[in-house]
C-alpha positions in Angstrom: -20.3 -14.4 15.2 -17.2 -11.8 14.4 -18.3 -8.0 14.1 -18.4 -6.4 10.7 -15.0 -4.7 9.9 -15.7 -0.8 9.9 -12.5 0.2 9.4 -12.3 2.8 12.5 -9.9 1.1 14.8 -6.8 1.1 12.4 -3.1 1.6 13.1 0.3 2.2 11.0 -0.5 2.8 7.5 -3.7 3.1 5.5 -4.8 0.3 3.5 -4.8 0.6 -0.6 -8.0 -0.8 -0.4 -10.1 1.3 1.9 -11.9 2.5 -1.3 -12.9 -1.1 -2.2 -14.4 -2.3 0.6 -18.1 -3.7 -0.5 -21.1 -4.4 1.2 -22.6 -8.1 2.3 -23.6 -10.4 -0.3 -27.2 -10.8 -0.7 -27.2 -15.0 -1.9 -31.1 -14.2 -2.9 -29.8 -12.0 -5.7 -26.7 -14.0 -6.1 -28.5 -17.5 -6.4 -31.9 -16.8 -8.1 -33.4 -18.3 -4.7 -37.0 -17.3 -5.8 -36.4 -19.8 -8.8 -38.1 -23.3 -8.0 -36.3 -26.0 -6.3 -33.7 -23.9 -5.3 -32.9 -24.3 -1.4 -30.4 -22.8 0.9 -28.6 -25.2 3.0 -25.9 -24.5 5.5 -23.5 -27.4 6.7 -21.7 -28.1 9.1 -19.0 -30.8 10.1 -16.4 -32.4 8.6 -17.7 -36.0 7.4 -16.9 -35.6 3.9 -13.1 -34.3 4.8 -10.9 -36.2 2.3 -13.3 -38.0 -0.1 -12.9 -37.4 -3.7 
C-alpha cells in the first residue's frame, strides 16, 4: 500500500494546490452504507476487461 502524500519532501516550485489538498473519503458517509442492502464489495481482476 503507497504512503499518504504529506507534502514534506517537495522540490522546485510549490504546488497551486497545496491549499486544496483534502482528507480520505469516508464511503460510509459517501454511500449511505447504514441503509439496507447496501454492501461494500472490492474487486479484483480483470475478467470483465472489454465486455460491453
Amino acid at each position: 500500500m503507497m504512503a499518504a502524500y504529506t507534502g514534506a519532501r517537495t522540490t522546485g516550485f510549490a504546488s497551486p494546490a497545496t491549499g486544496a489538498v483534502e482528507g480520505p473519503i469516508d464511503l460510509a458517509a459517501v454511500l449511505s452504507l447504514t441503509a439496507p442492502g447496501r454492501y461494500p464489495v472490492r474487486v479484483a481482476g480483470a475478467s470483465w476487461t472489454g465486455i460491453s
